[in-house]
C-alpha positions as CSV (number, residue, x, y, z in Angstrom):
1,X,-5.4,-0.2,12.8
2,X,-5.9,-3.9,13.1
3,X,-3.7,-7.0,12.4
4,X,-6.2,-9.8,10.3
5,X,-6.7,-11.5,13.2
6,X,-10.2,-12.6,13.6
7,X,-11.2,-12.1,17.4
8,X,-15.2,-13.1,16.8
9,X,-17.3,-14.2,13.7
10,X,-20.6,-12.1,14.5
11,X,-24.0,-11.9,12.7
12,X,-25.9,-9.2,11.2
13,X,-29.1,-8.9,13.3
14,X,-30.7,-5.9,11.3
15,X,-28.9,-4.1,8.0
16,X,-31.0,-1.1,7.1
17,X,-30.3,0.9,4.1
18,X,-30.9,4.8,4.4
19,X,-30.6,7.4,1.9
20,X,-27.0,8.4,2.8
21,X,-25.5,4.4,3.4
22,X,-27.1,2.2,5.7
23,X,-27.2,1.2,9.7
24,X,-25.8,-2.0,10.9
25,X,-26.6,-4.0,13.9
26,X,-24.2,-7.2,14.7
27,X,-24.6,-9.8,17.5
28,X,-20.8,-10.5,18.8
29,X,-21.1,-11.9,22.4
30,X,-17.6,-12.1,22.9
31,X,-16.1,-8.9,22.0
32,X,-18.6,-6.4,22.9
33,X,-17.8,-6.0,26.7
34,X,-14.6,-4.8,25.3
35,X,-16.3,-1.9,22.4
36,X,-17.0,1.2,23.9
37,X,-19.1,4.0,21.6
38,X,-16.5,5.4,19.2
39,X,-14.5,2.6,18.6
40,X,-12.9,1.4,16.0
41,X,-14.3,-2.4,14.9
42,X,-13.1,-4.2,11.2
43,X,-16.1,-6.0,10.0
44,X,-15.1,-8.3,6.8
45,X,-12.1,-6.0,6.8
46,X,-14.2,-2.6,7.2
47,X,-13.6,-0.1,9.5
48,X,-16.7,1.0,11.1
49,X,-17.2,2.9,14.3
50,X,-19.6,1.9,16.9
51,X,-22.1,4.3,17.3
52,X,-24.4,2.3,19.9
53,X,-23.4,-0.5,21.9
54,X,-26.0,-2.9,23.8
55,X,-26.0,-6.1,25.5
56,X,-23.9,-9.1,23.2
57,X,-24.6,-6.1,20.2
58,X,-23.4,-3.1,18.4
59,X,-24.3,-1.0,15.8
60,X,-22.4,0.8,13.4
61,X,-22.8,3.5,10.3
62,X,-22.2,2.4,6.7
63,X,-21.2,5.3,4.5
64,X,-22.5,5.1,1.0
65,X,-18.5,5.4,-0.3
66,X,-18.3,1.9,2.0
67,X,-20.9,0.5,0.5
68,X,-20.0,1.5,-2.7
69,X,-16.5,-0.1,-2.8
70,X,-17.2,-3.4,-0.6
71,X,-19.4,-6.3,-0.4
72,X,-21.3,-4.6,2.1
73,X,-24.1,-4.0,-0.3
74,X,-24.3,-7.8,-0.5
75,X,-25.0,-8.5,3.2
76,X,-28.3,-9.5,4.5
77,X,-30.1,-10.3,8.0
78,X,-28.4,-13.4,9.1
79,X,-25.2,-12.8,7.7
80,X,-22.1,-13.7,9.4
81,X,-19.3,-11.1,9.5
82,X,-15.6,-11.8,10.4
83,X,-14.3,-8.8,13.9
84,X,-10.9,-7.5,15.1
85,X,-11.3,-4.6,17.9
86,X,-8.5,-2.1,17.1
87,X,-5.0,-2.4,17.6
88,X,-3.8,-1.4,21.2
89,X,-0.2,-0.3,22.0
90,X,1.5,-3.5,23.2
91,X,-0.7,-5.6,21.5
92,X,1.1,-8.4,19.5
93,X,1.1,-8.0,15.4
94,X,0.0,-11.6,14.5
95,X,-0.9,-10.9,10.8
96,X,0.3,-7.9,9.1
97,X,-1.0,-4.0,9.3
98,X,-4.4,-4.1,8.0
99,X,-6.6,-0.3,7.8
100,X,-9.8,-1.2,7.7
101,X,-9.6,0.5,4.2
102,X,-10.8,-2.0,1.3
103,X,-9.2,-1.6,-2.3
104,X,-11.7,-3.5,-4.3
105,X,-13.8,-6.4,-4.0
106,X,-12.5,-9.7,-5.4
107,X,-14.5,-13.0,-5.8
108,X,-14.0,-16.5,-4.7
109,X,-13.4,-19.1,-7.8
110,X,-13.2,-22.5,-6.5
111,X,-12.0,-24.1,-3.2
112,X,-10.2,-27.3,-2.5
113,X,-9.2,-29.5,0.2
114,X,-5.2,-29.6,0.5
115,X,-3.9,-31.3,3.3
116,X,-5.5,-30.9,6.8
117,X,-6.2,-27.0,5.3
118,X,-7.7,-25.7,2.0
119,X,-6.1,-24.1,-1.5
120,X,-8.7,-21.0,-1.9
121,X,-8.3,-18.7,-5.2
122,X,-10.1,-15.3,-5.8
123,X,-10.2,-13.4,-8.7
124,X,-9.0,-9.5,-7.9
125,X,-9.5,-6.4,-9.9
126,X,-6.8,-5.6,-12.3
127,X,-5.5,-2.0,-10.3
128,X,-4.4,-4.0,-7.6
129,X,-1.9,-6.5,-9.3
130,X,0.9,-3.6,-8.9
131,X,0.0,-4.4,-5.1
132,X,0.6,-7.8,-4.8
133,X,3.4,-10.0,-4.5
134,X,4.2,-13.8,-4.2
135,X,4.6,-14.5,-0.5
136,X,3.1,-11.1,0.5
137,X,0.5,-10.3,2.8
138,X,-3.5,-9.5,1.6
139,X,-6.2,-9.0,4.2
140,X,-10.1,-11.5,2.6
141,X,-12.4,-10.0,4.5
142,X,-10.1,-8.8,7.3
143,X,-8.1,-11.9,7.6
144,X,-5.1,-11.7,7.1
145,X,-3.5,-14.1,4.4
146,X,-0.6,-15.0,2.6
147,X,-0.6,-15.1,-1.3
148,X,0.5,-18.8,-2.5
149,X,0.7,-17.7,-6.0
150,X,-0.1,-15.2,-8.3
151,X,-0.9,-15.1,-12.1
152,X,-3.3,-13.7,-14.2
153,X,-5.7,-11.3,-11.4
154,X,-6.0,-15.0,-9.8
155,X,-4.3,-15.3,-6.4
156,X,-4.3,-19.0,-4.1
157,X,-4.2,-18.9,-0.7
158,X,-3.5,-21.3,2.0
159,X,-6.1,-21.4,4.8
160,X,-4.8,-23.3,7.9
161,X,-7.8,-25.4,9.7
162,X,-8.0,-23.0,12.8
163,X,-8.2,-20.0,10.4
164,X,-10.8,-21.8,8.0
165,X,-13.0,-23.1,11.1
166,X,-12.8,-19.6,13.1
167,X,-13.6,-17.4,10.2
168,X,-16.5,-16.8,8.1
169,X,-14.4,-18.6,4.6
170,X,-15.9,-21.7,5.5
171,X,-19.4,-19.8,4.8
172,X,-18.5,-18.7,1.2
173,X,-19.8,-20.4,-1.5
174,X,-18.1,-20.3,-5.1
175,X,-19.1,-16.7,-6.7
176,X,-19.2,-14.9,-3.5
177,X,-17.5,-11.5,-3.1
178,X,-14.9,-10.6,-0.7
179,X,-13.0,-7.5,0.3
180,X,-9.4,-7.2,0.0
181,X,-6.8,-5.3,1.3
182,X,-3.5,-5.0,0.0
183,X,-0.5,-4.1,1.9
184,X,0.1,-0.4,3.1
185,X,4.0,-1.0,2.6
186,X,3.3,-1.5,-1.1
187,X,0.8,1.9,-1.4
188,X,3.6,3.8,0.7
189,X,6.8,2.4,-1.5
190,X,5.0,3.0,-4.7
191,X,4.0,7.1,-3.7
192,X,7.6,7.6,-2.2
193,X,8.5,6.1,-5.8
194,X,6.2,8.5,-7.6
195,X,7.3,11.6,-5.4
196,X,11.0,10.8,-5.9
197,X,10.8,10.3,-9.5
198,X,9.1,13.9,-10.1
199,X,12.1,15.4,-8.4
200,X,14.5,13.5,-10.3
201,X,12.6,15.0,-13.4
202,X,12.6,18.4,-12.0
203,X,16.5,18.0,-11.3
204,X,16.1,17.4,-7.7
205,X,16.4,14.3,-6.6
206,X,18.6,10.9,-7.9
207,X,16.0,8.2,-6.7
208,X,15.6,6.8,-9.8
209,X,14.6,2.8,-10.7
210,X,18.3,2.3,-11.8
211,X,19.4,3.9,-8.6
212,X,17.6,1.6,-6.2
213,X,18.8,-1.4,-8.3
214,X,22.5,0.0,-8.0
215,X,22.1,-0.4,-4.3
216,X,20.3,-3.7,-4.0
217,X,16.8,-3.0,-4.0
């Protein structure tokens, strides 16, 4: 688990496809005295396990299901990748919960300077609108980001200097793709919903829609 914080931006030294996915080497000189073999590392917001670790390097295996569903396919020698080392008990939760687990791939539309920072919008698939909510969380790439608004499978973002300047957003270019993240609460809410709501229908349960408005919700 991880929190969208971005600890390092590293850089793909070697990407080699394979029949089965593909191998991944990444130059990050800060974090990798603290990566041991079998950790846990979010790269752009994917959660990859180090299978080798060398001097300022590790190397990681890319699943064809990861490649299938993330930008991954898009990277190239050279490339610049955003890393978070897993979540530690008694670490501080600075974003929000982010899995390492991508929902879909969105792509950048147009960026703008506003104030000191800079309004981004992306365009997102349409199966993740459900997710998403004004002033809710999203994890671009594994950093975790706050929606500014919200309206046809277009969300804004505002991106803080530090956050624009320690992050690989500054690197993308209009038309690039990004991986996103929704919120877990929202996934977990929505099958408690579905679960409670087959009850109900089987006579079992009175967690209905009208019920949780009744009390508030």
């Amino acid at each position: 688990m991880f929190t969208g914080i971005v600890e390092e931006v590293g850089t793909i030294q070697e990407l080699r496809f394979i029949s089965q996915g593909a191998l991944v080497t990444i130059a990050a000189p800060s974090i990798t005295g603290g990566v041991k073999i079998g950790d846990s590392v979010s790269v752009n917001g994917v959660c990859l396990t180090a299978t080798r670790v060398g001097s300022g390097f590790f190397v990681c295996d890319v699943s064809a299901e990861t490649l299938r569903v993330s930008n991954f396919k898009q990277a190239r020698q050279g490339s610049e990748v955003n890393l978070e080392r897993s979540l530690m008990i008694g670490d501080r939760l600075g974003g929000h919960f982010v899995l390492g687990h991508v929902d879909g791939v969105g792509k950048l539309l147009s960026r703008a300077a506003s104030g000191e920072g800079f309004e981004m919008l992306f365009e997102f698939p349409g199966e993740l609108e459900r997710y998403l909510v004004y002033k809710g969380s999203i994890a671009v790439n594994g950093i975790s980001l706050t929606i500014a608004s919200l309206k046809n499978r277009v969300f804004s973002v505002a991106v803080i200097p530090h956050t624009f300047e320690s992050t690989n957003l500054k690197r993308l270019a209009t038309g690039d793709l990004v991986n996103l993240e929704v919120d877990i609460l929202g996934k977990y809410f929505e099958r408690f919903f579905q679960l409670g709501q087959r009850q109900n229908d089987a006579g079992g349960s009175k967690l209905t829609a009208e019920y949780l408005k009744s009390q508030g919700f």
